[in-house]
N, C-alpha and C positions, 0 to 999 in steps of 0.2 A: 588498495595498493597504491603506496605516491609515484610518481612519473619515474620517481629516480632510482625503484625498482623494478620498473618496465625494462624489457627488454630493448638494446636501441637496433634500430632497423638496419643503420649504415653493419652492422655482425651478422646480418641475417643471409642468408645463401638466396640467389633466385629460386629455387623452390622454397625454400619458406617464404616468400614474400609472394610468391604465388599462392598458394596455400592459405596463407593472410587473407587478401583478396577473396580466394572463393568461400573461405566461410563468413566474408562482409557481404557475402550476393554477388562481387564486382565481378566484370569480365576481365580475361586474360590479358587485355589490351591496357585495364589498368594498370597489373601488376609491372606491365612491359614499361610502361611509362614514369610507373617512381623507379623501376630498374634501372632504365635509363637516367632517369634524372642523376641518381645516389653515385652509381655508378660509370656515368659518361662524363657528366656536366659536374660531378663533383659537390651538388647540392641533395643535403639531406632534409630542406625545409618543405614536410608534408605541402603547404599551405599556399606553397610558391607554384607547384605543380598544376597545369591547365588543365582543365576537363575530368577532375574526378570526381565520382558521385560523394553529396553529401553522407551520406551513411557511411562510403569508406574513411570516409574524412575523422567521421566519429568516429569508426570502429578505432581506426589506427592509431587516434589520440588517446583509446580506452584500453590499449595492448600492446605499443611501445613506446617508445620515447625516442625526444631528437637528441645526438649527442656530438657537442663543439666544441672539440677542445680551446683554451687560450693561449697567446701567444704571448710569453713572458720573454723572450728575446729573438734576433734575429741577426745574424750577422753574415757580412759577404766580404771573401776575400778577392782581393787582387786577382786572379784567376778564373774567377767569375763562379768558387763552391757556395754554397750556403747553407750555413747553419742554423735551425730552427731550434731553439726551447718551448716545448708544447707544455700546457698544466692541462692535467687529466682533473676530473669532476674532484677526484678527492686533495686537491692541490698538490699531489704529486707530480713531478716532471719527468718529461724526456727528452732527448734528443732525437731529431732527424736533418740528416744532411744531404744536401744536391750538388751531386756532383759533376759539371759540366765538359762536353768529351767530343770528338768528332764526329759530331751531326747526332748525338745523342746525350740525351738526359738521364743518369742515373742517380737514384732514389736509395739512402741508407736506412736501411727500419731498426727501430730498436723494439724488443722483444718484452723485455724486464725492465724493472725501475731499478738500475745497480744490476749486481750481476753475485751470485756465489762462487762462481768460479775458483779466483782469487788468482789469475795468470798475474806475479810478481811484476810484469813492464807494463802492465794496465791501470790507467788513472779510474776507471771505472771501479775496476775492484776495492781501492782503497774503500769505498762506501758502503762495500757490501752488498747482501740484495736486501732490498725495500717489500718488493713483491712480485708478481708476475702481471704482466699488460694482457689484458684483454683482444679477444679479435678485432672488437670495434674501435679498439684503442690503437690497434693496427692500424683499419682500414684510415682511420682518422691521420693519420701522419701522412698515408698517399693523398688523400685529399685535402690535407693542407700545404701540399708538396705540389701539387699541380695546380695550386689556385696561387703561389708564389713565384712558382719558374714561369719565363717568357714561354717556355717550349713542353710539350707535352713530355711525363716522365716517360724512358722507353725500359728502363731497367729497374727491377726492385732485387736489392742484394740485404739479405737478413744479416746484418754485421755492424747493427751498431749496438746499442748497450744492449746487454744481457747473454746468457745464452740461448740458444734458440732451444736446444732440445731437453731445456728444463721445464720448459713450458709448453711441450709438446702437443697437446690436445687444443689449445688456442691457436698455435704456430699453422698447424696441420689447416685447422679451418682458414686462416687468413690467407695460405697458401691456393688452398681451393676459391676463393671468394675472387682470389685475384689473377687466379686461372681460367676460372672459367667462362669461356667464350660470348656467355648470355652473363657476366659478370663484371669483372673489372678486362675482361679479354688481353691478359697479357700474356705471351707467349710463354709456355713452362721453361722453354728456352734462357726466357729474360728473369727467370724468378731464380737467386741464388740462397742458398740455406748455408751459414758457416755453422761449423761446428767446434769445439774446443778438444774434442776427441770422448764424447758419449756416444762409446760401442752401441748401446743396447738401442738408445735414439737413432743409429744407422741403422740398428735391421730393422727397427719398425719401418723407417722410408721403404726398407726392401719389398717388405711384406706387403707394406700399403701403397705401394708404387704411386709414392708421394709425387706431384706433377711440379718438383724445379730442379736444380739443378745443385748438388754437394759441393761443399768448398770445405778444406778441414785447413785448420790450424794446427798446423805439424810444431814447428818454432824449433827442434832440437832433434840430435841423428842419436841419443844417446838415453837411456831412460835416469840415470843419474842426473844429467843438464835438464829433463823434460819435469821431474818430480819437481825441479828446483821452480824455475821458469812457470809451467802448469800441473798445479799440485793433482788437478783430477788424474793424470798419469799413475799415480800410485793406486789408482783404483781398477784405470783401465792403460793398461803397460803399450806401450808402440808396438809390440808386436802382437797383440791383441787386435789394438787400434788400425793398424797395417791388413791384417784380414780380414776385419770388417771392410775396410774400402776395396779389397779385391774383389771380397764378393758381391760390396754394392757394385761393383763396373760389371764383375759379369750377370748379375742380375738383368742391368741394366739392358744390355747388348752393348755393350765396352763402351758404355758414354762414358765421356772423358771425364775429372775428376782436378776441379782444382784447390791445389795443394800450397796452403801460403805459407811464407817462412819470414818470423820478423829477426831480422839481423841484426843480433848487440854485440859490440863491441869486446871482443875478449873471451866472449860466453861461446858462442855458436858460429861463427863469420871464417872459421879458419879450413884449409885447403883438405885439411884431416876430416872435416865436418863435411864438408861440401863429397868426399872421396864415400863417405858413410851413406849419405843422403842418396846419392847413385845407388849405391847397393838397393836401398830402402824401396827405392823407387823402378830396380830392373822389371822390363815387361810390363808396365802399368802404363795403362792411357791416362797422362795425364798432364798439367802443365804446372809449373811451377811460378807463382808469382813469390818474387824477393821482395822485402817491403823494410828497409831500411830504419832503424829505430826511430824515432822520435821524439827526443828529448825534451821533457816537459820540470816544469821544477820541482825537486825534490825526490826529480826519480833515481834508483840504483842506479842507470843504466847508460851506455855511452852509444851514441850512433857511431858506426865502422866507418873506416876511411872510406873515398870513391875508390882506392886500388884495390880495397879486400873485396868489394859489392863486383864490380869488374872481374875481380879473380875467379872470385866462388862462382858467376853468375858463367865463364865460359869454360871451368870443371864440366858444369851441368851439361851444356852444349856441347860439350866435345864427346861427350859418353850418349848424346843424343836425345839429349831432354829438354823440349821447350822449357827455355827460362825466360822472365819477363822482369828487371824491376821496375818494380809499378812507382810512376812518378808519385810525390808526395801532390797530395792539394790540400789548399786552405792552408796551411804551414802560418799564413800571418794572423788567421783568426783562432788557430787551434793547434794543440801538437798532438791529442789525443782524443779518443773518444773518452766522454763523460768532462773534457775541460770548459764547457762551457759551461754547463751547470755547474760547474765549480767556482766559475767566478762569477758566475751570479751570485752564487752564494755567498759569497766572502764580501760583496758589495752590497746585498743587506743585512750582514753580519756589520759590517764598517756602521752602515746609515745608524742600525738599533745600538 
């Protein structure tokens, strides 16, 4: 078997890297020490690691493999976000972005190369999906994500390219890898899962009392505007969609449930929509982040004025709903997810 069928270590759980270990002979104290390393220090380089026995050294290089991604671009905006272009082993790409905050570093993961979806205000979808990432391919963007930011990341929010709960059974693990305390120890607290509205992918979280935290992508109070906007609606209707989150909160014990809504101009932004959205939302714990379109070229779509984003956003408040519009970042390196690998793309389309 060549290397590049081995398994890579940075996907493997601490118990399997435990496990690893005791059938090389090694002690516990080894397995703790590439754990740490993979997982603390951000190095997945067997060979770097001090004090391990020769034999685990073989073993490891005879049963998995290192894996690093490259970095085909980087860019930082004015605000101090950044955006990475990673190439995975097969030269495919991703994005992941850092987004910089008070007294905290937040980490965007992408999930999928592209995305099925097909949400109509999404640059990512034009593309389609490619395929689905890997857990290693995961873990691989946190640690290229903390060996670029000055500041340790504190948040990992699953919402950048793909959907997440297309790719479930990787999502689930990366989720676990990066929960767990003898792992990447991030708080399930800090770990966010968006979703596009796959009902079926929220009760698995139920069932499997998935360790982070629900964010759905509502975007429309209407299933007519929602078909249009996000076509999986017509598979799984808002009021489908809407029971499923009631009963991930009470599953939960009423954790809170955030709920984003991107704001286009003409389509969903109006005081009728926002009058809907209340209804949608009576009795639900949960908060409401408004995220203002973002106008990128060639899209349908028009960003709302500041008095519609203001209007809609003190509807919601005055009926008793945290609402939040979430500042735009990076605006000058980016207007969408999936725009950077698009002009990379177009810039070795120009070069050939």
């Amino acid at each position: 078997m060549s290397e590049n069928h081995l398994p890579p270590i940075i996907g493997m759980t601490h118990a399997e890297i435990v496990d690893l270990c005791r059938l090389a002979g090694a002690k516990p104290v080894h397995a703790e020490r590439i754990v740490a390393s993979i997982f603390r220090r951000y190095n997945s380089d067997i060979d770097a690691i001090p004090d391990l026995p020769v034999v685990l050294r073989h073993y490891l290089a005879g049963h998995t493999s290192i894996f690093e991604p490259g970095c085909s671009a980087l860019q930082q905006a004015e605000d101090g976000t950044r955006k990475l272009l990673l190439k995975m082993p097969d030269g495919k790409e991703v994005e992941t972005v850092l987004i910089q905050g008070p007294g905290r570093l937040t980490q965007c993961i992408s999930t999928q190369v592209g995305c099925a979806v097909g949400c109509s205000f999404c640059l990512t979808a034009t593309a389609g999906l490619t395929r689905n990432l890997t857990t290693a391919e995961m873990v691989a963007q946190v640690m290229a994500g903390q060996r670029v930011g000055e500041r340790r990341v504190r948040n990992l929010v699953l919402m950048g390219m793909g959907e997440p709960l297309h790719n479930y059974d990787a999502v689930a693990r990366f989720v676990h890898i990066a929960s767990d305390p003898k792992g990447m120890a991030f708080s399930p607290n800090r770990i966010t899962l968006s979703t596009s509205g796959m009902v079926p992918g929220i009760y698995r979280m139920i069932e499997e009392k998935l360790p982070c935290n629900l964010a759905v992508s509502l975007n429309a109070t209407t299933d007519a505007v929602r078909d249009r906007v996000i076509p999986i609606n017509r598979k799984y209707p808002i009021k489908a969609l809407m029971q499923a989150v009631r009963d991930y909160i009470s599953a939960r014990g009423n954790k809170r449930v955030l709920m984003e809504y991107v704001l286009l101009a003409g389509v969903n932004d109006s005081i009728e929509d926002a009058g809907r959205l209340i209804e949608l939302l009576v009795g639900m714990e949960c908060t409401v982040n408004l995220l203002p379109f973002n106008v990128y070229p060639g899209s349908a779509f028009e960003s709302p004025s500041d008095a519609a984003v203001s209007a809609f956003r003190s509807a919601l408040v005055e009926a008793g709903i945290i609402a939040v519009v979430r500042e735009s970042r990076g605006r000058d390196i980016s207007a969408a997810c999936g725009q950077l690998k698009t002009e990379v793309a177009k810039r070795r389309g120009a070069v050939a």
